[in-house]
C-alpha positions as a Markdown table, in Angstrom:
| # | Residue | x | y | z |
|---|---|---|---|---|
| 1 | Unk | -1.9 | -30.8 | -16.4 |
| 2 | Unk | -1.5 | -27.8 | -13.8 |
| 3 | Unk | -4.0 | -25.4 | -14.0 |
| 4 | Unk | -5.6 | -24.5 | -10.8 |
| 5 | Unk | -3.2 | -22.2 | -8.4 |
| 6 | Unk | -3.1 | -23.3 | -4.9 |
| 7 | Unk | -3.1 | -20.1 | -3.7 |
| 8 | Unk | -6.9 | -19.5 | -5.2 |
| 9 | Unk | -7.7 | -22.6 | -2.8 |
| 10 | Unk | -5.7 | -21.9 | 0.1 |
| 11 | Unk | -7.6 | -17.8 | -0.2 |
| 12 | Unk | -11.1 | -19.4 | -0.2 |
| 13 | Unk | -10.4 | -22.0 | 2.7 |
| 14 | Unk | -9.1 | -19.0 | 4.4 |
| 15 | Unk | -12.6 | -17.8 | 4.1 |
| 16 | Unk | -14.2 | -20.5 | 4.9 |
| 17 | Unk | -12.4 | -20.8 | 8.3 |
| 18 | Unk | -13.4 | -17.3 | 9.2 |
| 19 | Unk | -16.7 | -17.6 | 8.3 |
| 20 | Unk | -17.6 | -20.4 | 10.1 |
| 21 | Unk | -15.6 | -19.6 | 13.4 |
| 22 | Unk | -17.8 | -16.2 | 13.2 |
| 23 | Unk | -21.3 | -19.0 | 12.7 |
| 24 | Unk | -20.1 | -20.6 | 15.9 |
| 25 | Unk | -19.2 | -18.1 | 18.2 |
| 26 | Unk | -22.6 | -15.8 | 16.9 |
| 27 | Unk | -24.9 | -19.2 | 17.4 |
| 28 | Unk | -23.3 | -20.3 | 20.8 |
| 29 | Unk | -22.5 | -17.2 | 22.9 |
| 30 | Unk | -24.8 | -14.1 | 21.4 |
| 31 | Unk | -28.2 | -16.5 | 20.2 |
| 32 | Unk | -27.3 | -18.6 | 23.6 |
| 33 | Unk | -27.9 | -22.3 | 20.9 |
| 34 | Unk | -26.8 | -25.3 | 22.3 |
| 35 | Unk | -24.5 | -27.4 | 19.8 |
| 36 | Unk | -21.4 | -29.4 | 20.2 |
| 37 | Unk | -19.2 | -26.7 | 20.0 |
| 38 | Unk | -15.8 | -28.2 | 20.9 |
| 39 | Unk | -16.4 | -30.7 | 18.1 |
| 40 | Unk | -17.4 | -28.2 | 15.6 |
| 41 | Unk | -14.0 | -26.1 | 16.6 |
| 42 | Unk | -12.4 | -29.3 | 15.9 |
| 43 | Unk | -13.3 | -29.7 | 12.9 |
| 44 | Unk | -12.8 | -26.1 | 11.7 |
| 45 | Unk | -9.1 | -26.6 | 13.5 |
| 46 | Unk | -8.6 | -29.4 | 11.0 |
| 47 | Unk | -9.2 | -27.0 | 7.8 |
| 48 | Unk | -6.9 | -24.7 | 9.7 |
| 49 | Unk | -4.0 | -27.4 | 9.7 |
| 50 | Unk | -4.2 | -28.2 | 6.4 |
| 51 | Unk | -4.5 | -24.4 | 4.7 |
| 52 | Unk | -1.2 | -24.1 | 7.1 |
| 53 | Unk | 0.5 | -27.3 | 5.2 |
| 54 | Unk | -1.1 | -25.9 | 2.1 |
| 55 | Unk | 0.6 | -23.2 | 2.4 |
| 56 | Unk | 4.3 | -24.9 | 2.6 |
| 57 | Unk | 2.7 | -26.7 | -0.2 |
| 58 | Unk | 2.4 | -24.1 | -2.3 |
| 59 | Unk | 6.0 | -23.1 | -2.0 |
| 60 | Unk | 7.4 | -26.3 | -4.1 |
| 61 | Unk | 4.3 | -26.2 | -6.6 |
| 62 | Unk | 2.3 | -23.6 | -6.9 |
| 63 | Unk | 0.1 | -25.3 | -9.1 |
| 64 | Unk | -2.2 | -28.5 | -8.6 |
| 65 | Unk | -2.7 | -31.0 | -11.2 |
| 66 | Unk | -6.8 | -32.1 | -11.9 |
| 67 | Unk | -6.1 | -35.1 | -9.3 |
| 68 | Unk | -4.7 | -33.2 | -6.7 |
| 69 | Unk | -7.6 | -30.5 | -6.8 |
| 70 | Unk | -9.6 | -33.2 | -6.4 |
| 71 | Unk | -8.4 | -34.6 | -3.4 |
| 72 | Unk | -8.7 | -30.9 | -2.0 |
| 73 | Unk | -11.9 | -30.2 | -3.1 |
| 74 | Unk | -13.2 | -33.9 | -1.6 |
| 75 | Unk | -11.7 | -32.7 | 1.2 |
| 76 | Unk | -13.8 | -29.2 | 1.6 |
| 77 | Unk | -17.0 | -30.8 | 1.0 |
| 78 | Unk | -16.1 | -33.4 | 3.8 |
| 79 | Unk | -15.5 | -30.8 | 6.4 |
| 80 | Unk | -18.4 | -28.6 | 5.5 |
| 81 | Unk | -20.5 | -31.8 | 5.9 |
| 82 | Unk | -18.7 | -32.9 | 9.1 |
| 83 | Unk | -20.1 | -28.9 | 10.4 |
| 84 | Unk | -23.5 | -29.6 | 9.0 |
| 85 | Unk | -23.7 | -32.7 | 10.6 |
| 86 | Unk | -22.9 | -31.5 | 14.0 |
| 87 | Unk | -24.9 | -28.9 | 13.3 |
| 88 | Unk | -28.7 | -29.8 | 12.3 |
| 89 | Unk | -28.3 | -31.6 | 9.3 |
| 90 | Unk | -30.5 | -31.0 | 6.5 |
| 91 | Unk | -32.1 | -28.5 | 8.3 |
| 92 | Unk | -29.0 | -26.5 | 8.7 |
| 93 | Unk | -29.4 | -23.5 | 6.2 |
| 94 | Unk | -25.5 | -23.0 | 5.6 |
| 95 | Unk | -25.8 | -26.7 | 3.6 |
| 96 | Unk | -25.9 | -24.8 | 0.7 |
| 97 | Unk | -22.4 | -24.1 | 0.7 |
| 98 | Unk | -22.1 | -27.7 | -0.8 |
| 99 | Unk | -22.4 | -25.9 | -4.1 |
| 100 | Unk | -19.2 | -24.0 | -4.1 |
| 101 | Unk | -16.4 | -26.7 | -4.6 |
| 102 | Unk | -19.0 | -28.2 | -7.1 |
| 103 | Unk | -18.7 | -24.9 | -9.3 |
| 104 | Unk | -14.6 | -25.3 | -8.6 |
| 105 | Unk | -15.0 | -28.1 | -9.5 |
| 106 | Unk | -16.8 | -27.8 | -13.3 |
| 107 | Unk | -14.6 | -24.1 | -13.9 |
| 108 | Unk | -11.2 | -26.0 | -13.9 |
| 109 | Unk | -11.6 | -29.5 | -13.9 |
| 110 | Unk | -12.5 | -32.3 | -16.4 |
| 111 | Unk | -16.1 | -33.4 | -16.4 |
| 112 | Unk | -15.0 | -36.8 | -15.4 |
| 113 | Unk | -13.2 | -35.4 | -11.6 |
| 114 | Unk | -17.0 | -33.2 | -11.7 |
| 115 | Unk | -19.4 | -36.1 | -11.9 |
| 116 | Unk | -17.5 | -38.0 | -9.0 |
| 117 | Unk | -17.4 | -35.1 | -7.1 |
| 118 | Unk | -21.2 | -34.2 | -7.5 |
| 119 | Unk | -22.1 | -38.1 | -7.0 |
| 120 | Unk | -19.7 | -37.8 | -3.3 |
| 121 | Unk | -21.9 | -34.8 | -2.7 |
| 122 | Unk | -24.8 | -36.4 | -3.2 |
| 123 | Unk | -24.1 | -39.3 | -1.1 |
| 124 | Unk | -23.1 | -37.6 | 1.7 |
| 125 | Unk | -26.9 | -35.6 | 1.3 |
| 126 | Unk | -28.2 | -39.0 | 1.5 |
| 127 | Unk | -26.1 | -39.3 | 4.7 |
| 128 | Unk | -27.0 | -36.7 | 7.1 |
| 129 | Unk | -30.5 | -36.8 | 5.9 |
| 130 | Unk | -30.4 | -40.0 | 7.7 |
| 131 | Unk | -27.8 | -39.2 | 10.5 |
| 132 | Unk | -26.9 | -35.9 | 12.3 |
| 133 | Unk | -27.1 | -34.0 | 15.7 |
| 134 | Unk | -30.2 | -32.1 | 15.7 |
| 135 | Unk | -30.3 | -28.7 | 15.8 |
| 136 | Unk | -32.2 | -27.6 | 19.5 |
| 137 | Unk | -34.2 | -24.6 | 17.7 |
| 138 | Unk | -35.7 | -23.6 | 21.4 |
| 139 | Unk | -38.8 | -23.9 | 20.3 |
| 140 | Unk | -41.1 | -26.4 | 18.0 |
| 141 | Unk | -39.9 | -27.1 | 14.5 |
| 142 | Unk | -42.7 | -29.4 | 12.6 |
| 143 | Unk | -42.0 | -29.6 | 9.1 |
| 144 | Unk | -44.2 | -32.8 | 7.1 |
| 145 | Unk | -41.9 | -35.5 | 5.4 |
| 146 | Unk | -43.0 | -34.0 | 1.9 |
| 147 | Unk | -41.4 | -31.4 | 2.8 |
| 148 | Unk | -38.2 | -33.2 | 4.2 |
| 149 | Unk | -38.1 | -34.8 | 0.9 |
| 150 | Unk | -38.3 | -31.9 | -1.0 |
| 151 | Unk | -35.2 | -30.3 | 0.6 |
| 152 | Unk | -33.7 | -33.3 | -0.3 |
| 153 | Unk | -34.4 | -33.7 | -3.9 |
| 154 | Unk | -33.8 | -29.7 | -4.5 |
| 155 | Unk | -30.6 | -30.2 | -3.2 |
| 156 | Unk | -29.3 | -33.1 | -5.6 |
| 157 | Unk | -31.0 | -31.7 | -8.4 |
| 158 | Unk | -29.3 | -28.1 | -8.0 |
| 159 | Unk | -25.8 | -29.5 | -7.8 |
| 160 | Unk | -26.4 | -31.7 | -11.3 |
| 161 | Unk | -27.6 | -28.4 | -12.7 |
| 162 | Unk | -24.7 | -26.3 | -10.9 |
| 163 | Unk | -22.5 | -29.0 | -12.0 |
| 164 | Unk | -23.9 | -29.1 | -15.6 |
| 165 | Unk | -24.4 | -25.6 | -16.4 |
| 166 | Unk | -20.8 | -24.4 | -14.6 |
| 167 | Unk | -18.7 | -27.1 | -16.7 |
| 168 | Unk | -20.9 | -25.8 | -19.7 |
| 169 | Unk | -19.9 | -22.4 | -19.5 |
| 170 | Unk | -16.5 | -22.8 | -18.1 |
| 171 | Unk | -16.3 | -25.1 | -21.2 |
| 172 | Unk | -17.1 | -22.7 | -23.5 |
| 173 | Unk | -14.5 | -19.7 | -22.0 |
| 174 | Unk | -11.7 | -22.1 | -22.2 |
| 175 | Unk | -12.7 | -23.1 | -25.9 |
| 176 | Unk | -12.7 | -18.7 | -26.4 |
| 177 | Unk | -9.5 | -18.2 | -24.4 |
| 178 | Unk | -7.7 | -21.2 | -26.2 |
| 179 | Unk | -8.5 | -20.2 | -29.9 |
| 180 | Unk | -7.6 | -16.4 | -28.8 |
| 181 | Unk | -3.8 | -17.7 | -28.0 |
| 182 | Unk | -3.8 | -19.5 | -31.0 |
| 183 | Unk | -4.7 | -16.9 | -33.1 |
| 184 | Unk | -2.1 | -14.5 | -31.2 |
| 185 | Unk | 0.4 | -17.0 | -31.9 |
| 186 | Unk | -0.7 | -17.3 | -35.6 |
| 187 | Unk | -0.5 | -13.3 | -36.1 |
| 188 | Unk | 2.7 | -13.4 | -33.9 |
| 189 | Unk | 4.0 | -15.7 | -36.7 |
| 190 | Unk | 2.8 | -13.6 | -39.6 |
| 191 | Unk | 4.3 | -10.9 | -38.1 |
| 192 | Unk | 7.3 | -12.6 | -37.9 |
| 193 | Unk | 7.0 | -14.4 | -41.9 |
| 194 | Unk | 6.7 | -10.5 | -42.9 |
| 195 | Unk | 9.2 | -8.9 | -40.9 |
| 196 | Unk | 11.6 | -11.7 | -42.7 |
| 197 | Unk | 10.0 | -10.2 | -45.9 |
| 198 | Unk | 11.1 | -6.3 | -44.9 |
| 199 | Unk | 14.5 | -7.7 | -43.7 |
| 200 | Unk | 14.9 | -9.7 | -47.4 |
| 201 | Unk | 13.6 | -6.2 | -49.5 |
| 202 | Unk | 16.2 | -4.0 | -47.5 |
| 203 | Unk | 18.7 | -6.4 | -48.1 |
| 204 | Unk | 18.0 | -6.2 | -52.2 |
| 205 | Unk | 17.5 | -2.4 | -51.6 |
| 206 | Unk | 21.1 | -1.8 | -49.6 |
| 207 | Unk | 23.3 | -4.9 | -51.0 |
| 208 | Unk | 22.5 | -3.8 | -55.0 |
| 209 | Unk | 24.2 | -0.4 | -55.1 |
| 210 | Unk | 27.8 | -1.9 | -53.3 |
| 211 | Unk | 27.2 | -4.7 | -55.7 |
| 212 | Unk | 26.8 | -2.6 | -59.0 |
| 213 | Unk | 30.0 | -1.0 | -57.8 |
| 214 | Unk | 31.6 | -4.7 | -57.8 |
| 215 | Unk | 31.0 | -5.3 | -61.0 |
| 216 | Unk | 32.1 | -2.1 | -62.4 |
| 217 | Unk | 35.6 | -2.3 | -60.8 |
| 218 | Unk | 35.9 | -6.2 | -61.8 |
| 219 | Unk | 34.9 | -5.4 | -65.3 |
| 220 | Unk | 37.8 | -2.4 | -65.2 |
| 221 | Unk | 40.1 | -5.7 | -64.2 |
| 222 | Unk | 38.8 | -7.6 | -66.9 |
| 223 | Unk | 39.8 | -4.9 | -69.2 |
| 224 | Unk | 42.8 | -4.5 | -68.0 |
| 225 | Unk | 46.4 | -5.6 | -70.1 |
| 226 | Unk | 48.3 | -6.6 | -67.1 |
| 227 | Unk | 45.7 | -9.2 | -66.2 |
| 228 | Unk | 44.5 | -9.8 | -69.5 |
| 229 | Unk | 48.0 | -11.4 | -69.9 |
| 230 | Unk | 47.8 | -13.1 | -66.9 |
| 231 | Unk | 46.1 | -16.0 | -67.0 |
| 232 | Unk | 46.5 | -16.8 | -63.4 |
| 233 | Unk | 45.1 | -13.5 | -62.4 |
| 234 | Unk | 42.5 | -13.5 | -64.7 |
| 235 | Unk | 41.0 | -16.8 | -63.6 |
| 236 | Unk | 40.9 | -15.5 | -59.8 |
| 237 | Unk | 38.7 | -12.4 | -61.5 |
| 238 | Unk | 36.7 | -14.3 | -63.7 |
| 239 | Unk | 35.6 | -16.2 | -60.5 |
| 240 | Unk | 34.9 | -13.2 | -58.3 |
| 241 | Unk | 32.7 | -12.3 | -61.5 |
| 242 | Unk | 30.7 | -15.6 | -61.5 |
| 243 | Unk | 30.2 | -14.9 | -57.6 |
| 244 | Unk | 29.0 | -11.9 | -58.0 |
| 245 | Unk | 26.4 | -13.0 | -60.3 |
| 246 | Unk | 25.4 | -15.4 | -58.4 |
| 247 | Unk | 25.0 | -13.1 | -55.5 |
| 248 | Unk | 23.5 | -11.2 | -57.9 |
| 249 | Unk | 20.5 | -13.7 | -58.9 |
| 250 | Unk | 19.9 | -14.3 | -55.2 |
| 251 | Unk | 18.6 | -10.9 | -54.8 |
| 252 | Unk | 17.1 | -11.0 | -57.9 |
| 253 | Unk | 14.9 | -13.8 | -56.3 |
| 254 | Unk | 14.5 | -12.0 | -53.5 |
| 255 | Unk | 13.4 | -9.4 | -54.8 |
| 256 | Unk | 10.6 | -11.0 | -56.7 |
| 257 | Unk | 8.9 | -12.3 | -53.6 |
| 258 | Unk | 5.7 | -10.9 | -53.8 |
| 259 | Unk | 5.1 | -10.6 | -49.7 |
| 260 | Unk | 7.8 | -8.3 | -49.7 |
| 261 | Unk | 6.1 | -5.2 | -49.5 |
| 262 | Unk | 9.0 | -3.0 | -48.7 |
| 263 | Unk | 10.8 | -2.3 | -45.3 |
| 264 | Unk | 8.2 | -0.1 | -43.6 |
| 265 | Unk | 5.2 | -1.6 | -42.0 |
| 266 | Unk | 3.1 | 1.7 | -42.7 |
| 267 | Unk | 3.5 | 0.9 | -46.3 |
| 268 | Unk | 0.5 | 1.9 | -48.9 |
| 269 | Unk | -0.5 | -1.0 | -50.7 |
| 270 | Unk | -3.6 | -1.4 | -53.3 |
| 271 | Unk | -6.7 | -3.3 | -52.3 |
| 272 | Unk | -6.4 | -5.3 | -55.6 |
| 273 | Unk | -3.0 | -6.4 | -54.7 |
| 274 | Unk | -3.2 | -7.5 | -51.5 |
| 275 | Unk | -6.1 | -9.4 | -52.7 |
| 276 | Unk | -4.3 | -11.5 | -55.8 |
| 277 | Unk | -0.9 | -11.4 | -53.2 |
| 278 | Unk | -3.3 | -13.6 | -50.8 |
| 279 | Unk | -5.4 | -15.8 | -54.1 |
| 280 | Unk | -2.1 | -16.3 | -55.6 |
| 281 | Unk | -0.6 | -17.6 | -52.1 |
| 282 | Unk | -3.6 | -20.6 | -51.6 |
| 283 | Unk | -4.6 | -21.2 | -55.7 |
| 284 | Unk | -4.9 | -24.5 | -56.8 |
| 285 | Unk | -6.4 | -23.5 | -60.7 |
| 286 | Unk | -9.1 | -21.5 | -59.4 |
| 287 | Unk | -10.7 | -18.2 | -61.2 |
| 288 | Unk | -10.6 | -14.9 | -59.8 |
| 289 | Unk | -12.9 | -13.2 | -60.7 |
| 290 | Unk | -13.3 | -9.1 | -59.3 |
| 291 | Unk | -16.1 | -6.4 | -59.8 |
| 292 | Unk | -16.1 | -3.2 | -58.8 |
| 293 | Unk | -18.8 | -0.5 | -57.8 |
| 294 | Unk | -17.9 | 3.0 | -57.5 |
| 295 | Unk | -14.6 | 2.0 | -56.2 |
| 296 | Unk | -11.5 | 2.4 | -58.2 |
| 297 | Unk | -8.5 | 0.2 | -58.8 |
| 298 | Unk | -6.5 | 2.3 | -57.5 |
| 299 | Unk | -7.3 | 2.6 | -54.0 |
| 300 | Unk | -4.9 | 2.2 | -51.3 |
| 301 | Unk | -5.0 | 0.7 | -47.5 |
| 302 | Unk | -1.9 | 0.7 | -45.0 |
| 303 | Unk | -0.8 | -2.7 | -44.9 |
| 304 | Unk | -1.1 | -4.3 | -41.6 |
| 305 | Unk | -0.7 | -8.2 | -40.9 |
| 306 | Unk | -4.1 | -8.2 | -39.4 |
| 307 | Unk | -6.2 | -7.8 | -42.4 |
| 308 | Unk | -3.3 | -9.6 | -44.7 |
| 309 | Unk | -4.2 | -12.5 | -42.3 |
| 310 | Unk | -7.3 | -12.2 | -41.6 |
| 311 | Unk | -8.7 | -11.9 | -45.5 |
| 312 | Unk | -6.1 | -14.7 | -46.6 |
| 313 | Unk | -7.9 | -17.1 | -44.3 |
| 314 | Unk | -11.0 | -16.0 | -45.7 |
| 315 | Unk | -10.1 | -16.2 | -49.5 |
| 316 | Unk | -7.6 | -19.6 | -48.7 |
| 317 | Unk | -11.4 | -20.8 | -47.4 |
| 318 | Unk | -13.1 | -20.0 | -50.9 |
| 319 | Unk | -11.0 | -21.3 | -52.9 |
| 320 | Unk | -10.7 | -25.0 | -50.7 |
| 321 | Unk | -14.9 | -24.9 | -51.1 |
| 322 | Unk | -14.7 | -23.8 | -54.6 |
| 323 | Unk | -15.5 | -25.6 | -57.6 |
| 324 | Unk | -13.7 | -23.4 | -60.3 |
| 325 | Unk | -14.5 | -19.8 | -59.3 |
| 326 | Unk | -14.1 | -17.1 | -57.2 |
| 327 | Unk | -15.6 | -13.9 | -57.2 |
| 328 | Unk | -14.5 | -10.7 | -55.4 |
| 329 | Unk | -17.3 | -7.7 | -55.3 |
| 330 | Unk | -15.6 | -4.3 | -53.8 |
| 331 | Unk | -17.6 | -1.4 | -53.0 |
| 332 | Unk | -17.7 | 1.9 | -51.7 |
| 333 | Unk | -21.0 | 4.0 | -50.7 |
| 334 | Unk | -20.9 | 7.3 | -48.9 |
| 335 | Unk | -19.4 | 5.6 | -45.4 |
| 336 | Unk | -18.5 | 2.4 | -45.9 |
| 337 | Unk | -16.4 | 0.2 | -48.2 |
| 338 | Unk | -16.8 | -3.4 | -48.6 |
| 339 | Unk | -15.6 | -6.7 | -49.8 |
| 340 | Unk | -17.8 | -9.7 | -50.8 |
| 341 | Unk | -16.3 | -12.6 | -51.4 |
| 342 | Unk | -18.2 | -15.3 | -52.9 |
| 343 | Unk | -17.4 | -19.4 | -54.4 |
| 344 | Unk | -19.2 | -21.9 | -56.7 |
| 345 | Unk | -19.3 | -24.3 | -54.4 |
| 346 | Unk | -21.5 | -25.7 | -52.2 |
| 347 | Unk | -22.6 | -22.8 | -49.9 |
| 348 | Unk | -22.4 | -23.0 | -45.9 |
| 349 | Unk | -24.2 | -25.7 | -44.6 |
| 350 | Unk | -27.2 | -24.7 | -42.5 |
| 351 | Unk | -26.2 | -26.5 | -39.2 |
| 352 | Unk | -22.5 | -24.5 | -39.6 |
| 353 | Unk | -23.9 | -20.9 | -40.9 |
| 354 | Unk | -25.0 | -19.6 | -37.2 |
| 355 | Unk | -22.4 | -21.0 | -35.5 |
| 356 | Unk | -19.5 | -19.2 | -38.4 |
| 357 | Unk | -17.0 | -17.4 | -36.0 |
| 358 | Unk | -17.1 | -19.3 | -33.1 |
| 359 | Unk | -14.1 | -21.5 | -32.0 |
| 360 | Unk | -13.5 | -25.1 | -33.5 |
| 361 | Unk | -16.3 | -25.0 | -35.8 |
| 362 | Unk | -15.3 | -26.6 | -38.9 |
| 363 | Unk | -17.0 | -27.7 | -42.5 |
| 364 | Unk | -14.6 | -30.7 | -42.6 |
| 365 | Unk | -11.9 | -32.4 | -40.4 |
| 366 | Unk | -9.1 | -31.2 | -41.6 |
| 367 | Unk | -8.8 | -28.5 | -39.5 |
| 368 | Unk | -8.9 | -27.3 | -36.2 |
| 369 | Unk | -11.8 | -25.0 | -37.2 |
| 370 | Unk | -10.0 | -21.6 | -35.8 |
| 371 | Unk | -9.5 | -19.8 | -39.1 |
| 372 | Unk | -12.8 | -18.0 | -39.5 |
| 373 | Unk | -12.6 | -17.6 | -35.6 |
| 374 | Unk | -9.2 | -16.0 | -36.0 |
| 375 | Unk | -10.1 | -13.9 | -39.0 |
| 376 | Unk | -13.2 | -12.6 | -37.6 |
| 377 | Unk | -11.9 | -11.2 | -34.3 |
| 378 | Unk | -9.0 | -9.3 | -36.3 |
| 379 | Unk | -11.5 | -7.8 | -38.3 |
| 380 | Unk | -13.8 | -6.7 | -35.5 |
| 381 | Unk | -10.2 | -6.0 | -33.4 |
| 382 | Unk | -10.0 | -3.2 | -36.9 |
| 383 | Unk | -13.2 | -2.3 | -35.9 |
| 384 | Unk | -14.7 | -3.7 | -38.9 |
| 385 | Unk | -18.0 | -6.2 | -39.1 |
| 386 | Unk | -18.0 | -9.6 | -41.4 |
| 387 | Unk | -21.3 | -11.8 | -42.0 |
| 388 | Unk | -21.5 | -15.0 | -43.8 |
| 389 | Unk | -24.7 | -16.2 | -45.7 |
| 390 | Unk | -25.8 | -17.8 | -49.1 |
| 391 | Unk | -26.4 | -16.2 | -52.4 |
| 392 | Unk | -30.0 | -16.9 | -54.2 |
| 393 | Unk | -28.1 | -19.7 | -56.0 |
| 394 | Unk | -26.3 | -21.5 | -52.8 |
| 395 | Unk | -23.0 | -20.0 | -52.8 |
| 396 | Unk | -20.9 | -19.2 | -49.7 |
| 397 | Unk | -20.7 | -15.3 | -49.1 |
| 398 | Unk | -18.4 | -13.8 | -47.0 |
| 399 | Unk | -19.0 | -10.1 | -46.8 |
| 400 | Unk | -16.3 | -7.4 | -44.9 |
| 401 | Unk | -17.2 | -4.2 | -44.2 |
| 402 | Unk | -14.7 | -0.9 | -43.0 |
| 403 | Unk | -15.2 | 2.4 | -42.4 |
| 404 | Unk | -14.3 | 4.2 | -45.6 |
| 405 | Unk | -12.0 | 5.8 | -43.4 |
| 406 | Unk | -9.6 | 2.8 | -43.8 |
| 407 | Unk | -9.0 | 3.7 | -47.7 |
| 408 | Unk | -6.9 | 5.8 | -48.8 |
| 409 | Unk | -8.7 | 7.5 | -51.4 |
């Protein structure tokens, strides 16, 4: 799988490069410290060379599969090591740069590529704690091997916790950012299921006139003595006829499809409608059941897929938990209307109610657990709010609440 751009790499090396030229030159010609410098250009030539070939690289594919970042992250922390050791070793306070292909590392790659990068890391630590040039400071530089050790052990135990707490949370956004195209792509396709809907009503609404006239002229035919006495003729009629019925009864069926809501997607529609439109969709034998309090029957909303989608996934949801029943409780107080939705089943599980409305968090397997998730944003994206708890007797409650400015009163 490609998903690191080379050019994100080949910007950061870049860098890199300059920074640690700038470290040389400073340390050996303005703070007058002795270090092997033409080994330490060296090596800083090398990452030069290969950002070069990188760059040619880049050209073909400019994308690098996990392995491939790998190989250039391995790389980075090799050279920077190569620098430290040339440079002081563990005493060197620029060591610390260890850390960034480590975070690279647990952003975009598999934990797997992480833990053998961290455990290269660490032995390379081990390493120049043992072997490297030391650093002439000019002056005396004591420090007690507890302390030596120290720097040691704070240095392996920050990149496990870099390591672990980057892949964590880099973990997490790509969970967020791969249930937000899924539910893009699921509202794309109810977008698309409903336009088919407007297309299929305007076709009933602008084929049934042209078609009343149809039968009007081949009922004339029918009527008529010349054809009446032609048997031939008459045949050729009477078939148009059944055709026409039968074109007839398409649009008839068509025209009882209860998603279309006529052609124009600012369309009024009642609460209570769009409501049994969605129960009616997912029943299996289940009760609806709807109260009302100070809110009448007849209040309108403008249809929009977004809270078509997002209340059928919520009421497709009660009625899989159900036992028998559901219950629908709509209200309206003097700023905000609402809609309760509530099952017989077993109510949310304690270990799933605060985690309701975050990606892949499912009651069962079945699914991928990106309903609620999917529902919940396109309510908030309406700039509405939705909680989920338990009723006194166990029940799952899921409770939507609008401005009343969405009704249309």
């Amino acid at each position: 799988m490609n998903t690191v751009l080379l050019a994100n790499i080949i910007k950061i090396r870049w860098l890199a490069i300059l920074g640690q030229l700038i470290t040389l030159l400073v340390i050996t010609f303005i703070l007058n410290y002795s270090i092997p410098f033409l080994e330490s250009i060296f090596v800083v030539s090398l990452s030069l060379l290969v950002n070069v070939l990188s760059y040619f690289l880049q050209k073909k594919n400019p994308t690098l599969n996990y392995k491939k970042t790998f190989i250039f992250l391995i790389y980075d922390i090799t050279q920077l090591i190569a620098l430290i050791y040339l440079t002081g070793g563990m005493f060197n306070p620029f060591i610390i740069l260890i850390l960034a292909p480590i975070i690279i590392s647990a952003s975009y790659l598999p934990a797997f590529w992480t833990i053998l990068l961290s455990l290269y890391s660490i032995l390379l630590i081990f390493f120049i704690n043992v072997y490297s040039i030391p650093f002439n400071w000019n002056q005396t530089f004591i420090t007690p091997p507890i302390y030596n050790l120290g720097i040691l052990v704070a240095l392996i135990i920050t990149i496990i916790f870099i390591a672990i707490y980057a892949y964590l949370f880099a973990s997490s956004a790509r969970k967020i950012s791969n249930a937000l195209s899924e539910a893009k792509l699921q509202l794309s396709n109810q977008k698309k299921t409903t336009e088919v809907a407007y297309l299929s009503a305007a076709a009933v609404h602008e084929l049934s006139t042209p078609l009343n006239t149809i039968f009007l002229v081949i009922n004339d035919l029918i009527n008529e003595k010349v054809f009446m006495k032609n048997t031939f003729l008459m045949k050729d009629i009477k078939l148009l006829k059944s055709q026409a019925e039968r074109c007839k009864q398409i649009l008839l069926r068509l025209s009882k499809n209860p998603n279309n809501l006529k052609d124009n997607f600012f369309e009024k529609i009642k609460i209570i409608d769009l409501i049994k439109i969605n129960f009616d969709k997912f029943n299996d034998n289940k009760i609806l059941s709807i109260s009302y309090n100070n809110f009448d029957k007849e209040y309108k909303i403008f249809f929009k897929d977004e809270i078509n989608y997002a209340l059928g996934n919520i009421i497709q949801n009660s009625i899989l938990y159900s036992n028998s029943k559901i219950k629908i409780f709509l209200e309206l107080n003097k700023d905000n209307f609402f809609i309760k939705i509530e099952d017989d089943g077993t109510g949310f599980a304690k270990d799933v109610l605060d985690k309701l409305g975050e990606p892949y968090i499912s009651k069962n397997k079945k699914g991928m657990g990106l309903g609620i998730f999917i529902a919940k944003n396109l309510i908030e994206n309406m700039k509405g709010e939705i909680a989920f708890y338990n009723s006194k007797n166990n029940n799952a409650i899921v409770e939507i609440k609008f401005d009343k400015a969405i009704l249309i009163l």
